[in-house]
ROZAKOL-21017 format. One record per residue (C-alpha): x, y, z; residue in three letters; residue number from 0. Coordinates in steps of 0.2 Angstrom, whole numbers, padded with zeros to 4 digits. Example, Ala and Ser with C-alpha at 12.3 -4.5 7.8 and 13.67 -1.06 7.14 Angstrom:
REM residues 2
+-------+-------+-------+-----+-----+
:     x :     y :     z :  aa :   i :
+-------+-------+-------+-----+-----+
:  0062 : -0022 :  0039 : ALA :   0 :
:  0068 : -0005 :  0036 : SER :   1 :
+-------+-------+-------+-----+-----+
//
This chain:
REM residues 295
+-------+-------+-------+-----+-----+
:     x :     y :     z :  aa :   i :
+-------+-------+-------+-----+-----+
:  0024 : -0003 :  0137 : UNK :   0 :
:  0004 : -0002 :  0134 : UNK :   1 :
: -0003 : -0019 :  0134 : UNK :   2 :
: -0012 : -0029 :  0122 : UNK :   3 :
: -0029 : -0023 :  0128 : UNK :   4 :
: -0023 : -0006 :  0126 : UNK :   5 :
: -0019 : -0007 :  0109 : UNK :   6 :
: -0035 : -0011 :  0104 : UNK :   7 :
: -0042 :  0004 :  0113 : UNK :   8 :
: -0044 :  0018 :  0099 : UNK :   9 :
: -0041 :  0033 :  0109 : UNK :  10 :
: -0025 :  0024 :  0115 : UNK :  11 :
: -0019 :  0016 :  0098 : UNK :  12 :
: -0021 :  0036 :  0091 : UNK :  13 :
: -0010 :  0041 :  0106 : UNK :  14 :
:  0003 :  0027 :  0103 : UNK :  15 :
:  0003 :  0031 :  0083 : UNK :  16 :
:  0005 :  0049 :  0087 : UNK :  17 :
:  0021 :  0044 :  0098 : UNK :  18 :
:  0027 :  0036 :  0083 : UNK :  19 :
:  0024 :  0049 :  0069 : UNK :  20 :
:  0032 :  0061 :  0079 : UNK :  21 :
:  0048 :  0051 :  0080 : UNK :  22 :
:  0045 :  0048 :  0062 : UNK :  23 :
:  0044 :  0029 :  0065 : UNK :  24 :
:  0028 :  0028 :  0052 : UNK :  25 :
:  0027 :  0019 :  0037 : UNK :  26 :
:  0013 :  0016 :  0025 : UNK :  27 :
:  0010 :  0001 :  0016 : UNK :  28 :
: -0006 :  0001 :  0003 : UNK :  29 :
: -0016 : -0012 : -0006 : UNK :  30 :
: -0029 : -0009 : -0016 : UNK :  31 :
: -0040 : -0004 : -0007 : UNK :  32 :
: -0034 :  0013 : -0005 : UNK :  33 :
: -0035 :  0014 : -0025 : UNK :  34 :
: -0055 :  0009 : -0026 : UNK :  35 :
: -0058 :  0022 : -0014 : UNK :  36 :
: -0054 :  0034 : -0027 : UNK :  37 :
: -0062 :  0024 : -0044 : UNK :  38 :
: -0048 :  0012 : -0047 : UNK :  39 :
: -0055 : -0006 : -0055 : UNK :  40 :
: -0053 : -0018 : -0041 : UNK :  41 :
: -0043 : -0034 : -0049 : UNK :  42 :
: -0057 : -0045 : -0056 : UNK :  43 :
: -0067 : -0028 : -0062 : UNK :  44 :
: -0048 : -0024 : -0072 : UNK :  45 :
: -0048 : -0042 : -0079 : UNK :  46 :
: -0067 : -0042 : -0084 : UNK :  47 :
: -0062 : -0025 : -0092 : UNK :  48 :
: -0046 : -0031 : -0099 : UNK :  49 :
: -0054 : -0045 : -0108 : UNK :  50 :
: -0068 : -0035 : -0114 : UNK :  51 :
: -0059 : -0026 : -0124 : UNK :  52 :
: -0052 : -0042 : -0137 : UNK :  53 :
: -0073 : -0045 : -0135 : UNK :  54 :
: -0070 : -0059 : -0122 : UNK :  55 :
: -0076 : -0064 : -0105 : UNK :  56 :
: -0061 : -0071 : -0092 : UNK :  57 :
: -0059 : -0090 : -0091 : UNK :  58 :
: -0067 : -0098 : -0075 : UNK :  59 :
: -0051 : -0099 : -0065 : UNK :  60 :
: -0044 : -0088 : -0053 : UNK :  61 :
: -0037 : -0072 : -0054 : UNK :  62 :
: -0019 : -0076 : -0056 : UNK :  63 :
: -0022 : -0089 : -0069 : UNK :  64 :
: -0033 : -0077 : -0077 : UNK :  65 :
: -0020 : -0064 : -0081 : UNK :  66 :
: -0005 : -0075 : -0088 : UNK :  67 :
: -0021 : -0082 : -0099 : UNK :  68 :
: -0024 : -0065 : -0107 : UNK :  69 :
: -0006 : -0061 : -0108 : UNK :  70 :
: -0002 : -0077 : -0117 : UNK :  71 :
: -0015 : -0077 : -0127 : UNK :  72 :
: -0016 : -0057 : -0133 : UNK :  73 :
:  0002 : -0054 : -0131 : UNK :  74 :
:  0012 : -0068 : -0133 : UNK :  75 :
:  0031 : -0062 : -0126 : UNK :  76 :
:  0026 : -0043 : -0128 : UNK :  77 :
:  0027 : -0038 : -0109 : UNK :  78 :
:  0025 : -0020 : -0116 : UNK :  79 :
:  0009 : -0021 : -0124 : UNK :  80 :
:  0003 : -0032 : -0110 : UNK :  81 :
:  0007 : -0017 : -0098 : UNK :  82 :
: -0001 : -0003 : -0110 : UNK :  83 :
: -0016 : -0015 : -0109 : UNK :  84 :
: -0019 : -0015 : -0089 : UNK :  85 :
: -0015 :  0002 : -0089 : UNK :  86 :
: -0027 :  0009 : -0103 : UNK :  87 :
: -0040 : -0002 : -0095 : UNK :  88 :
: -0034 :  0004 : -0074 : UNK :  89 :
: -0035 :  0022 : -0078 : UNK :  90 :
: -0049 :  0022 : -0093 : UNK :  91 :
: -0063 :  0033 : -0089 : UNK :  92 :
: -0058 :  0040 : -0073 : UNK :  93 :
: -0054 :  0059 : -0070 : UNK :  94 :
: -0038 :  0061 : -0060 : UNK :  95 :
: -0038 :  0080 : -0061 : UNK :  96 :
: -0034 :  0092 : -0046 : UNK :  97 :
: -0052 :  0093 : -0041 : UNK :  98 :
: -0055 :  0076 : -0039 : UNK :  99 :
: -0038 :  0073 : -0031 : UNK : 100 :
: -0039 :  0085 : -0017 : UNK : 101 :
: -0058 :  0081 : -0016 : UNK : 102 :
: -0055 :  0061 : -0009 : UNK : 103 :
: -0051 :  0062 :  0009 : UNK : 104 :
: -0043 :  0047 :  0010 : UNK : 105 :
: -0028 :  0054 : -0001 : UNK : 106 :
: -0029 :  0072 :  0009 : UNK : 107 :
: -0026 :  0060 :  0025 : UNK : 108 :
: -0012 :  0049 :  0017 : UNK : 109 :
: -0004 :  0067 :  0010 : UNK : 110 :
: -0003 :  0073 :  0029 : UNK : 111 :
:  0005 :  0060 :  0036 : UNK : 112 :
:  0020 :  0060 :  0024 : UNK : 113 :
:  0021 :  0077 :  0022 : UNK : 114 :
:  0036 :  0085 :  0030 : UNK : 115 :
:  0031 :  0094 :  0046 : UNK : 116 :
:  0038 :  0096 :  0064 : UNK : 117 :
:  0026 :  0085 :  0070 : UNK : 118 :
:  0034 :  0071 :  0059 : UNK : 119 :
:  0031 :  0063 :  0046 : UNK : 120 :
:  0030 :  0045 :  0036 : UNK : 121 :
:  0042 :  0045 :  0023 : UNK : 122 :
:  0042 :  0028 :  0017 : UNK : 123 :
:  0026 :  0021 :  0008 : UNK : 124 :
:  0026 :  0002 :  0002 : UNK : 125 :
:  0011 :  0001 : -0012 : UNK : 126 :
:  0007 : -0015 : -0020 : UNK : 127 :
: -0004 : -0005 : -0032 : UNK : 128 :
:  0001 :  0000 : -0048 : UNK : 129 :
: -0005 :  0016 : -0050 : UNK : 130 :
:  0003 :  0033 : -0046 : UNK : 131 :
: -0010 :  0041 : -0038 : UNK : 132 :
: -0001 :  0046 : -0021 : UNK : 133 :
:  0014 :  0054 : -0030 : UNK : 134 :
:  0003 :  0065 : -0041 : UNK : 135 :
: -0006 :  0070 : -0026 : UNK : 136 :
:  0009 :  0074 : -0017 : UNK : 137 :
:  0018 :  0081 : -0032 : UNK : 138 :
:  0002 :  0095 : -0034 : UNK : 139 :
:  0005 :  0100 : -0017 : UNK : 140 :
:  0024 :  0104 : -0025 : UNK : 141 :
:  0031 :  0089 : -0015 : UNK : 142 :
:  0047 :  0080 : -0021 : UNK : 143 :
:  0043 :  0061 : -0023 : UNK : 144 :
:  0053 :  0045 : -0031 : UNK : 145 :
:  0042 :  0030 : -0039 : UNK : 146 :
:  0055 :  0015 : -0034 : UNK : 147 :
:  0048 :  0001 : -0046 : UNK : 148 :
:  0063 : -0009 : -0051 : UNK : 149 :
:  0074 : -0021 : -0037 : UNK : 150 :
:  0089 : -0011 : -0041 : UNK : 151 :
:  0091 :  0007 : -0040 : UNK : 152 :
:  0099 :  0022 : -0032 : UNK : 153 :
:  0094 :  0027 : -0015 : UNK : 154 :
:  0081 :  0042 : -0019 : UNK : 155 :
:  0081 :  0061 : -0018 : UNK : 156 :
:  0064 :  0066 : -0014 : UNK : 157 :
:  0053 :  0073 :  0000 : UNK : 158 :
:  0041 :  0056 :  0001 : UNK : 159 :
:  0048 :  0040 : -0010 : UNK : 160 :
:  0033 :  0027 : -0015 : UNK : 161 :
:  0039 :  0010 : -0018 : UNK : 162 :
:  0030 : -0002 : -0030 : UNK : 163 :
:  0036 : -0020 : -0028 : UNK : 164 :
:  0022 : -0027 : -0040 : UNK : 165 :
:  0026 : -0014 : -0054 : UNK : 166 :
:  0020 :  0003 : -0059 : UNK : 167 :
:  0011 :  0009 : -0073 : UNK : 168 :
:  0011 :  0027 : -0072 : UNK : 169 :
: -0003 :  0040 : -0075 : UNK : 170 :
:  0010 :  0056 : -0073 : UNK : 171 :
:  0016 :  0060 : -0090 : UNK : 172 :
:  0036 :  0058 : -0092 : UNK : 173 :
:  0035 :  0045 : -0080 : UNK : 174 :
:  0043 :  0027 : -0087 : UNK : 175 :
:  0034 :  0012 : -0084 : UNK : 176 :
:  0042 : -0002 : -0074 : UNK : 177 :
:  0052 : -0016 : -0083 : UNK : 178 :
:  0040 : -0028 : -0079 : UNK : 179 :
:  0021 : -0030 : -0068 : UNK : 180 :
:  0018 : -0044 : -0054 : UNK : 181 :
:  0000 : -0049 : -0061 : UNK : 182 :
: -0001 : -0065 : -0066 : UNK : 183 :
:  0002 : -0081 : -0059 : UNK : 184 :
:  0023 : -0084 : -0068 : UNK : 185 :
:  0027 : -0067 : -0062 : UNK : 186 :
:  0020 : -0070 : -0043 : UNK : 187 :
:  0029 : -0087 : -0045 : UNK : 188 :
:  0045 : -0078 : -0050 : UNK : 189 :
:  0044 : -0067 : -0036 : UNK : 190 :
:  0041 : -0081 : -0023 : UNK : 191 :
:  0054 : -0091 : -0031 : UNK : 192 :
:  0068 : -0078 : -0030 : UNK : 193 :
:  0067 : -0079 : -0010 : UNK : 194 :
:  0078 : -0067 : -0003 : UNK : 195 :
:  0080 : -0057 : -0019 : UNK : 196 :
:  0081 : -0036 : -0017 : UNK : 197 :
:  0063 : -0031 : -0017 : UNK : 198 :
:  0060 : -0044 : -0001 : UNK : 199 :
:  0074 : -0036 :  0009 : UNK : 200 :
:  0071 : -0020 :  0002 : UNK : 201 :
:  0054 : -0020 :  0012 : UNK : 202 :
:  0057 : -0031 :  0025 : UNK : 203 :
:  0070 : -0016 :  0030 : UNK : 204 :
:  0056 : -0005 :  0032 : UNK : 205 :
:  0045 : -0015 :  0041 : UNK : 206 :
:  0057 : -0021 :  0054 : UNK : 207 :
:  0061 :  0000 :  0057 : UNK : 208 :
:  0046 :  0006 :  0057 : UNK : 209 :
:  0028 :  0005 :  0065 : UNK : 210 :
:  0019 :  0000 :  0050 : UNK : 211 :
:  0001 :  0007 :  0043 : UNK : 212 :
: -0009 : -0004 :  0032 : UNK : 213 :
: -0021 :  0001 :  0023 : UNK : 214 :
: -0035 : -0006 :  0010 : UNK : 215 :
: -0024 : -0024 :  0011 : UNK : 216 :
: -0036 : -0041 :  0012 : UNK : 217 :
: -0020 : -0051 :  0020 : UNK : 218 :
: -0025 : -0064 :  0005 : UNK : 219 :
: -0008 : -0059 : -0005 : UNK : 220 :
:  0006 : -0073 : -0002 : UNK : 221 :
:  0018 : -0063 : -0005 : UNK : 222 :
:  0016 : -0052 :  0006 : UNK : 223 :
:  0011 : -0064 :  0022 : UNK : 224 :
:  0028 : -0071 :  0019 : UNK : 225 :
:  0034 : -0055 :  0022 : UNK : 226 :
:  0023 : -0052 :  0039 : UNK : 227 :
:  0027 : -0067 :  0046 : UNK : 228 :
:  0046 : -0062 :  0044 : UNK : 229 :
:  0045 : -0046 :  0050 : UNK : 230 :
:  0034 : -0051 :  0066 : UNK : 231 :
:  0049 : -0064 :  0069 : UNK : 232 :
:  0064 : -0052 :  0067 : UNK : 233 :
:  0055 : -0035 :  0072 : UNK : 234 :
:  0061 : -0024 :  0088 : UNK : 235 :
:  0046 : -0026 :  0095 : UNK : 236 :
:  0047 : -0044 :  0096 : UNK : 237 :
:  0064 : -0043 :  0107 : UNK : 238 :
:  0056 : -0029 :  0117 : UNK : 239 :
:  0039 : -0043 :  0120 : UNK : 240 :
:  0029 : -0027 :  0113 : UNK : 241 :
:  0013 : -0037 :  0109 : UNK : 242 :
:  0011 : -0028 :  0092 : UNK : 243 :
:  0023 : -0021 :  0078 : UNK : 244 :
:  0011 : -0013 :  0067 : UNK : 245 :
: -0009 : -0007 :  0063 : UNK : 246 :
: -0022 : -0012 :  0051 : UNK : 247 :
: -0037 : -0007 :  0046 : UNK : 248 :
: -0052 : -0019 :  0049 : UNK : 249 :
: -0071 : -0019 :  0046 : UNK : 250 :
: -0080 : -0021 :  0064 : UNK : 251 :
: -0089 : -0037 :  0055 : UNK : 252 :
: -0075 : -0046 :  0049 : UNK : 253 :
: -0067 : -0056 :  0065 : UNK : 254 :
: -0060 : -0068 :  0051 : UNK : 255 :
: -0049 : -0055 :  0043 : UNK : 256 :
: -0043 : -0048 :  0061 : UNK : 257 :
: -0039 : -0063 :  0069 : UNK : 258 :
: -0025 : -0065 :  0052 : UNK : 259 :
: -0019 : -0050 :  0059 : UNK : 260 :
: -0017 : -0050 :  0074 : UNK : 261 :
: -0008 : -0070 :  0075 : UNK : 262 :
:  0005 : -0058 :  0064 : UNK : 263 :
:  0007 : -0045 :  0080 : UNK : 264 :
: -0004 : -0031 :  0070 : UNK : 265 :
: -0015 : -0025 :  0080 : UNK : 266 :
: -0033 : -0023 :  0071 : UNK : 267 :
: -0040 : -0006 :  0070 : UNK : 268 :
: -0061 : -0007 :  0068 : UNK : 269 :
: -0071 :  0005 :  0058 : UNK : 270 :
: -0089 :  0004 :  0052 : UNK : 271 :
: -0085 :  0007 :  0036 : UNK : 272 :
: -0070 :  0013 :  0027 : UNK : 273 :
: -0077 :  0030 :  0027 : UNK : 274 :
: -0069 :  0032 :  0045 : UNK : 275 :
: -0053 :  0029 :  0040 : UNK : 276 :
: -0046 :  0047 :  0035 : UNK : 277 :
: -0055 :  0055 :  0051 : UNK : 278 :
: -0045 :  0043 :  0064 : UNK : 279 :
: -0028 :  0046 :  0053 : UNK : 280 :
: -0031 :  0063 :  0055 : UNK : 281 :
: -0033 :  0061 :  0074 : UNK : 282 :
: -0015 :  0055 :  0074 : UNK : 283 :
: -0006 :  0069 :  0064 : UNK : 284 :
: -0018 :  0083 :  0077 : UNK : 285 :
: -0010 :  0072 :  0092 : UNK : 286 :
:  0007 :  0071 :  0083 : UNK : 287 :
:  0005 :  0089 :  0082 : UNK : 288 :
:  0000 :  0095 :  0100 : UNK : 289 :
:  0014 :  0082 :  0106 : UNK : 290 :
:  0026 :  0091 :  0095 : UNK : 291 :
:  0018 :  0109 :  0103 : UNK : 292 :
:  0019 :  0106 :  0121 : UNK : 293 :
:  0037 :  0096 :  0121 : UNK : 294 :
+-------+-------+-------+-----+-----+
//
Protein backbone atom coordinates (compact mmCIF):
# COMPACT_ATOMS: atom_id res chain seq x y z
CA UNK A 1 0.00 0.00 0.00
CA UNK A 2 1.91 3.42 -1.11
CA UNK A 3 2.20 5.72 1.78
CA UNK A 4 1.00 8.93 2.27
CA UNK A 5 4.21 10.51 1.13
CA UNK A 6 3.90 8.58 -1.91
CA UNK A 7 0.74 9.68 -2.91
CA UNK A 8 1.72 13.21 -3.14
CA UNK A 9 4.53 12.16 -5.46
CA UNK A 10 3.18 12.90 -9.01
CA UNK A 11 4.87 10.41 -10.96
CA UNK A 12 3.57 7.85 -8.25
CA UNK A 13 -0.07 9.29 -7.98
CA UNK A 14 -0.34 8.87 -12.14
CA UNK A 15 0.82 5.28 -11.50
CA UNK A 16 -1.73 4.55 -8.83
CA UNK A 17 -4.56 6.31 -10.97
CA UNK A 18 -3.63 4.29 -13.88
CA UNK A 19 -3.96 1.02 -11.53
CA UNK A 20 -7.22 2.30 -10.98
CA UNK A 21 -8.60 3.33 -14.54
CA UNK A 22 -7.55 0.07 -15.66
CA UNK A 23 -9.78 -1.62 -13.09
CA UNK A 24 -12.36 0.80 -14.07
CA UNK A 25 -12.41 2.11 -10.36
CA UNK A 26 -12.49 5.95 -11.61
CA UNK A 27 -15.09 8.37 -11.19
CA UNK A 28 -15.28 11.91 -12.06
CA UNK A 29 -16.90 14.52 -10.00
CA UNK A 30 -16.97 18.18 -11.64
CA UNK A 31 -17.57 21.60 -10.28
CA UNK A 32 -17.39 24.62 -11.91
CA UNK A 33 -14.58 25.00 -12.74
CA UNK A 34 -14.36 22.58 -15.42
CA UNK A 35 -17.23 24.72 -16.96
CA UNK A 36 -15.24 28.26 -16.97
CA UNK A 37 -12.54 26.53 -18.64
CA UNK A 38 -14.48 26.39 -21.60
CA UNK A 39 -16.48 30.16 -21.19
CA UNK A 40 -19.16 29.16 -18.84
CA UNK A 41 -20.20 32.26 -16.36
CA UNK A 42 -18.71 31.52 -13.00
CA UNK A 43 -21.79 31.85 -10.26
CA UNK A 44 -21.58 35.70 -9.29
CA UNK A 45 -20.67 36.49 -13.24
CA UNK A 46 -24.47 34.43 -13.95
CA UNK A 47 -26.07 36.30 -11.28
CA UNK A 48 -24.59 39.84 -12.23
CA UNK A 49 -25.87 38.69 -15.85
CA UNK A 50 -29.07 37.43 -14.72
CA UNK A 51 -30.01 40.63 -13.09
CA UNK A 52 -28.75 42.69 -15.73
CA UNK A 53 -31.14 41.69 -17.92
CA UNK A 54 -34.47 43.08 -15.69
CA UNK A 55 -31.92 46.35 -15.62
CA UNK A 56 -30.63 45.59 -12.01
CA UNK A 57 -27.52 44.99 -10.12
CA UNK A 58 -27.55 41.93 -7.32
CA UNK A 59 -28.34 42.92 -3.82
CA UNK A 60 -25.22 42.99 -1.33
CA UNK A 61 -25.66 39.49 0.02
CA UNK A 62 -24.29 36.36 -0.75
CA UNK A 63 -24.72 34.34 -3.60
CA UNK A 64 -27.36 31.95 -2.34
CA UNK A 65 -29.34 34.75 -1.00
CA UNK A 66 -28.92 36.50 -4.09
CA UNK A 67 -30.74 33.88 -6.36
CA UNK A 68 -33.90 33.05 -4.29
CA UNK A 69 -33.97 37.15 -4.28
CA UNK A 70 -34.14 37.27 -8.20
CA UNK A 71 -36.39 34.28 -8.25
CA UNK A 72 -38.86 35.76 -5.98
CA UNK A 73 -38.88 38.99 -7.09
CA UNK A 74 -39.00 38.20 -11.21
CA UNK A 75 -40.61 34.99 -11.03
CA UNK A 76 -42.69 34.75 -8.23
CA UNK A 77 -43.75 30.50 -8.12
CA UNK A 78 -42.77 30.17 -12.00
CA UNK A 79 -39.69 27.76 -11.43
CA UNK A 80 -39.86 27.32 -15.25
CA UNK A 81 -39.19 30.77 -16.22
CA UNK A 82 -36.71 31.11 -13.52
CA UNK A 83 -34.88 28.05 -15.23
CA UNK A 84 -35.24 29.53 -18.86
CA UNK A 85 -33.62 32.71 -17.29
CA UNK A 86 -30.29 31.07 -15.80
CA UNK A 87 -29.98 29.08 -18.85
CA UNK A 88 -30.59 31.91 -21.61
CA UNK A 89 -28.10 33.99 -19.35
CA UNK A 90 -25.33 30.51 -18.79
CA UNK A 91 -25.25 29.62 -22.37
CA UNK A 92 -25.69 33.35 -24.00
CA UNK A 93 -23.14 34.32 -26.19
CA UNK A 94 -20.94 31.32 -26.19
CA UNK A 95 -20.24 28.98 -29.19
CA UNK A 96 -20.49 25.40 -28.38
CA UNK A 97 -19.95 24.18 -31.86
CA UNK A 98 -17.83 21.08 -32.71
CA UNK A 99 -14.80 23.26 -33.19
CA UNK A 100 -14.66 24.73 -30.08
CA UNK A 101 -15.62 21.43 -28.37
CA UNK A 102 -12.85 19.36 -29.62
CA UNK A 103 -10.63 22.50 -29.44
CA UNK A 104 -10.61 22.75 -25.16
CA UNK A 105 -8.28 20.21 -24.04
CA UNK A 106 -9.57 19.94 -20.77
CA UNK A 107 -12.97 18.25 -22.36
CA UNK A 108 -10.67 16.09 -24.90
CA UNK A 109 -9.01 14.77 -21.49
CA UNK A 110 -12.25 14.24 -19.58
CA UNK A 111 -13.72 12.38 -23.03
CA UNK A 112 -10.56 9.85 -22.70
CA UNK A 113 -11.03 8.80 -19.61
CA UNK A 114 -14.64 7.81 -19.89
CA UNK A 115 -14.45 6.61 -23.14
CA UNK A 116 -14.83 2.83 -23.35
CA UNK A 117 -11.35 1.39 -24.02
CA UNK A 118 -9.28 -1.84 -22.88
CA UNK A 119 -7.34 0.32 -20.84
CA UNK A 120 -10.53 1.22 -18.94
CA UNK A 121 -12.47 3.60 -18.38
CA UNK A 122 -14.61 5.98 -15.95
CA UNK A 123 -18.04 5.51 -16.41
CA UNK A 124 -19.61 7.47 -13.66
CA UNK A 125 -19.24 11.30 -13.73
CA UNK A 126 -20.93 13.31 -10.55
CA UNK A 127 -21.31 17.28 -12.08
CA UNK A 128 -22.63 19.86 -9.90
CA UNK A 129 -22.88 22.02 -12.91
CA UNK A 130 -25.69 22.66 -14.95
CA UNK A 131 -24.66 22.58 -18.06
CA UNK A 132 -24.37 19.67 -20.75
CA UNK A 133 -21.30 20.21 -22.00
CA UNK A 134 -19.59 16.70 -21.27
CA UNK A 135 -22.50 14.79 -22.89
CA UNK A 136 -22.48 16.81 -26.06
CA UNK A 137 -18.90 16.23 -26.34
CA UNK A 138 -19.02 12.72 -25.86
CA UNK A 139 -22.25 12.35 -27.85
CA UNK A 140 -20.06 14.09 -31.13
CA UNK A 141 -17.71 11.39 -30.70
CA UNK A 142 -21.07 9.09 -31.29
CA UNK A 143 -20.93 8.04 -27.69
CA UNK A 144 -24.22 6.93 -25.78
CA UNK A 145 -24.70 9.13 -22.62
CA UNK A 146 -27.71 9.56 -19.94
CA UNK A 147 -28.15 13.10 -18.07
CA UNK A 148 -29.52 11.69 -14.67
CA UNK A 149 -31.12 15.04 -13.25
CA UNK A 150 -34.09 13.94 -11.21
CA UNK A 151 -33.66 11.71 -7.56
CA UNK A 152 -35.86 9.03 -9.09
CA UNK A 153 -35.14 7.31 -12.24
CA UNK A 154 -34.43 4.10 -14.17
CA UNK A 155 -30.93 2.76 -14.02
CA UNK A 156 -29.45 4.24 -17.46
CA UNK A 157 -28.46 2.68 -20.81
CA UNK A 158 -25.62 4.51 -22.03
CA UNK A 159 -21.92 4.29 -22.77
CA UNK A 160 -20.91 7.11 -20.01
CA UNK A 161 -24.08 8.40 -17.55
CA UNK A 162 -23.56 12.25 -16.25
CA UNK A 163 -25.36 12.78 -13.00
CA UNK A 164 -26.63 16.39 -12.12
CA UNK A 165 -27.55 16.52 -8.46
CA UNK A 166 -28.10 20.39 -8.61
CA UNK A 167 -30.06 20.35 -11.82
CA UNK A 168 -29.68 20.58 -15.57
CA UNK A 169 -30.45 22.90 -17.91
CA UNK A 170 -29.54 21.58 -21.13
CA UNK A 171 -27.87 23.05 -24.19
CA UNK A 172 -28.60 19.71 -26.50
CA UNK A 173 -31.84 20.21 -28.30
CA UNK A 174 -34.59 17.61 -27.40
CA UNK A 175 -33.10 17.37 -24.18
CA UNK A 176 -35.80 18.22 -21.02
CA UNK A 177 -34.88 20.34 -18.52
CA UNK A 178 -34.87 19.07 -14.81
CA UNK A 179 -37.95 19.46 -12.69
CA UNK A 180 -36.22 21.80 -10.47
CA UNK A 181 -32.37 23.68 -10.04
CA UNK A 182 -30.26 23.82 -6.60
CA UNK A 183 -29.49 27.60 -6.94
CA UNK A 184 -30.56 29.48 -4.44
CA UNK A 185 -30.56 29.40 -0.76
CA UNK A 186 -34.56 27.45 -0.11
CA UNK A 187 -33.53 24.85 -2.68
CA UNK A 188 -29.87 24.19 -0.94
CA UNK A 189 -31.87 24.32 2.29
CA UNK A 190 -34.26 21.75 0.92
CA UNK A 191 -31.55 19.52 -0.24
CA UNK A 192 -29.75 19.74 3.15
CA UNK A 193 -32.85 19.16 4.98
CA UNK A 194 -34.04 16.01 3.15
CA UNK A 195 -30.85 14.16 4.82
CA UNK A 196 -30.56 10.77 3.46
CA UNK A 197 -32.90 11.38 0.57
CA UNK A 198 -31.96 9.49 -3.07
CA UNK A 199 -29.58 12.10 -4.59
CA UNK A 200 -27.22 11.61 -1.24
CA UNK A 201 -27.07 8.03 -1.54
CA UNK A 202 -27.16 7.93 -5.04
CA UNK A 203 -23.62 9.64 -4.93
CA UNK A 204 -22.39 8.50 -1.80
CA UNK A 205 -22.53 4.91 -3.73
CA UNK A 206 -20.30 6.14 -6.05
CA UNK A 207 -17.91 7.57 -4.11
CA UNK A 208 -17.45 4.84 -1.56
CA UNK A 209 -16.81 2.33 -4.94
CA UNK A 210 -14.74 4.23 -6.55
CA UNK A 211 -11.43 6.25 -6.46
CA UNK A 212 -12.78 9.63 -7.17
CA UNK A 213 -11.31 12.54 -9.57
CA UNK A 214 -12.24 16.07 -8.56
CA UNK A 215 -12.02 18.59 -10.77
CA UNK A 216 -12.59 22.48 -10.84
CA UNK A 217 -14.44 22.02 -7.03
CA UNK A 218 -13.40 25.02 -4.34
CA UNK A 219 -14.56 22.50 -1.44
CA UNK A 220 -16.86 25.68 -0.33
CA UNK A 221 -20.13 23.78 -1.19
CA UNK A 222 -21.87 22.32 2.11
CA UNK A 223 -23.36 20.08 0.41
CA UNK A 224 -21.03 18.46 -0.84
CA UNK A 225 -18.48 18.31 2.33
CA UNK A 226 -21.32 16.53 3.97
CA UNK A 227 -20.92 14.17 1.51
CA UNK A 228 -16.84 13.77 1.75
CA UNK A 229 -16.88 13.66 5.16
CA UNK A 230 -19.33 10.49 4.80
CA UNK A 231 -17.63 8.94 2.19
CA UNK A 232 -14.01 9.37 4.01
CA UNK A 233 -15.96 7.59 7.10
CA UNK A 234 -17.52 4.56 5.31
CA UNK A 235 -14.99 4.21 2.31
CA UNK A 236 -12.85 0.85 1.76
CA UNK A 237 -10.10 2.58 1.98
CA UNK A 238 -10.74 3.60 5.28
CA UNK A 239 -10.94 -0.20 6.62
CA UNK A 240 -7.96 -1.10 4.48
CA UNK A 241 -5.99 2.29 6.73
CA UNK A 242 -5.21 3.56 2.87
CA UNK A 243 -4.25 7.14 3.66
CA UNK A 244 -6.40 8.47 0.85
CA UNK A 245 -9.73 7.52 -1.07
CA UNK A 246 -9.65 10.05 -3.82
CA UNK A 247 -7.54 13.07 -5.75
CA UNK A 248 -8.08 16.68 -6.27
CA UNK A 249 -6.81 19.25 -8.25
CA UNK A 250 -5.07 21.99 -6.38
CA UNK A 251 -3.15 25.34 -7.22
CA UNK A 252 0.68 25.06 -5.82
CA UNK A 253 -0.18 28.42 -3.91
CA UNK A 254 -3.28 27.64 -2.18
CA UNK A 255 -2.03 25.46 1.04
CA UNK A 256 -5.62 26.59 2.54
CA UNK A 257 -7.67 24.84 -0.03
CA UNK A 258 -5.28 21.49 0.13
CA UNK A 259 -5.15 21.18 3.59
CA UNK A 260 -9.49 20.83 3.37
CA UNK A 261 -8.65 18.19 1.24
CA UNK A 262 -6.44 16.29 2.58
CA UNK A 263 -8.26 16.22 6.47
CA UNK A 264 -11.13 14.47 4.13
CA UNK A 265 -8.42 11.60 2.85
CA UNK A 266 -8.08 13.30 -0.71
CA UNK A 267 -4.84 13.49 -1.62
CA UNK A 268 -4.15 17.13 -3.25
CA UNK A 269 -2.74 17.10 -6.76
CA UNK A 270 -0.49 20.58 -7.48
CA UNK A 271 -0.40 22.17 -10.75
CA UNK A 272 0.89 25.68 -11.67
CA UNK A 273 -1.99 26.59 -13.27
CA UNK A 274 -5.06 24.74 -14.47
CA UNK A 275 -3.59 24.64 -17.77
CA UNK A 276 -1.75 21.32 -16.58
CA UNK A 277 -4.59 19.62 -15.74
CA UNK A 278 -5.51 17.80 -19.11
CA UNK A 279 -1.63 16.89 -19.67
CA UNK A 280 -1.29 14.90 -16.30
CA UNK A 281 -4.96 13.27 -16.92
CA UNK A 282 -3.59 12.18 -20.14
CA UNK A 283 -0.48 10.68 -18.43
CA UNK A 284 -2.83 8.38 -16.55
CA UNK A 285 -5.01 6.95 -19.56
CA UNK A 286 -1.15 6.47 -21.61
CA UNK A 287 -0.12 4.48 -18.15
CA UNK A 288 -3.57 2.79 -18.10
CA UNK A 289 -2.86 2.04 -21.56
CA UNK A 290 0.81 0.52 -21.41
CA UNK A 291 -0.42 -1.33 -18.14
CA UNK A 292 -3.27 -2.84 -20.09
CA UNK A 293 -0.44 -3.59 -23.15
CA UNK A 294 2.19 -5.46 -21.21
CA UNK A 295 -0.44 -7.60 -18.75
Amino acid sequence: MPTAEQYEDLETLVDILADHLVIRRIALVLGAGVSIDFGLLSWNDLLWRLYASVGQTPPNDDVYRQAEHFKREHCGSDSHRFMELVREALYSSLDISAANLTANPLLSALGALVMSSLRGSATDVVTFNFDDLVETYLEYHGFVTASVAEQRHWAPHADVTVYHPHGLLPHRAGVDFSEDIVFDQKSYSKLNAEGSGPWRQRILVILRHHFPLFIGLSGRDANLDMLLIEAQRTHIAYAESDPFWGACFCLSGDRYTAGFWRERGIVPIFVTSHSEIPGILFRVCQAAATKRRNA
